[in-house]
Structure formats: structure tokens, C-alpha cells
N, C-alpha and C positions, 0 to 999 in steps of 0.2 A: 504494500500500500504506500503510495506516495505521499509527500506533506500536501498536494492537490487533491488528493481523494478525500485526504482526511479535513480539509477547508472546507468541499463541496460536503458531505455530510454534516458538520459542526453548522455550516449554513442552513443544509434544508431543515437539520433540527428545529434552530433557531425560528427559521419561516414557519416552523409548522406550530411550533408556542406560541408567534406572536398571534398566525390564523386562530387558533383557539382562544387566544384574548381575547380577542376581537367578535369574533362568531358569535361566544359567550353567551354575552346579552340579547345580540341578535336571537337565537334560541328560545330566551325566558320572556322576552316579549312578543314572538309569534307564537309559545306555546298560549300564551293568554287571549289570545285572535283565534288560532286555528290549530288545532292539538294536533290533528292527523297531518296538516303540513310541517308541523314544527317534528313531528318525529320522521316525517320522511326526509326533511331536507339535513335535520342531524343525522341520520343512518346513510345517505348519501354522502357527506360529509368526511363521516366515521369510513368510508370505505374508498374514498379517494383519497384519504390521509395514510393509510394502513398500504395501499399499491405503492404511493410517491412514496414513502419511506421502505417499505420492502426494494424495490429494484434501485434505490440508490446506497443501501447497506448490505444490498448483496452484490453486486457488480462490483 
């Protein structure tokens, strides 16, 4: 593993903390609008966070 590999992951970590800062909220005030979108757009969320990190700590 290179010191580049290891940036690009210390990166996407990083992007992916702040995405969940951020999303956070978004979440707890569409669960209170619309329950079934707030769980589907968190479970799409949860599953495009979990691919983006899988193929750049396994590559």
C-alpha cells in the first residue's frame, strides 16, 4: 500500500463522516414529514456508503 492509497482512504473516511453529519438531520426531519421516505432514502444511503467504502479498502 502506498502513502497514496493510504490518503485516498483517510479521505473517503473522512467524506463519509462528514456525509453522515450532515445527512443526520436531514433524516430526523423527513422522518417527521414522511416515515416510509425517510427510511428508504436512509437505507439507500446506508448502502451506497457501505459499496464507496468497501471497493476503496479493498482495492
Amino acid at each position: 500500500m502506498t502513502m497514496e492509497d493510504m490518503k485516498n482512504e483517510a479521505d473517503t473516511a473522512s467524506v463519509s463522516m462528514a456525509l453522515c453529519g450532515v445527512m443526520y438531520p436531514v433524516f430526523i426531519q423527513l422522518k417527521k414529514v414522511n416515515l416510509s421516505a425517510s427510511q428508504t432514502l436512509r437505507a439507500a444511503f446506508i448502502k451506497v456508503r457501505k459499496v464507496i467504502l468497501k471497493s476503496v479498502f479493498i482495492d
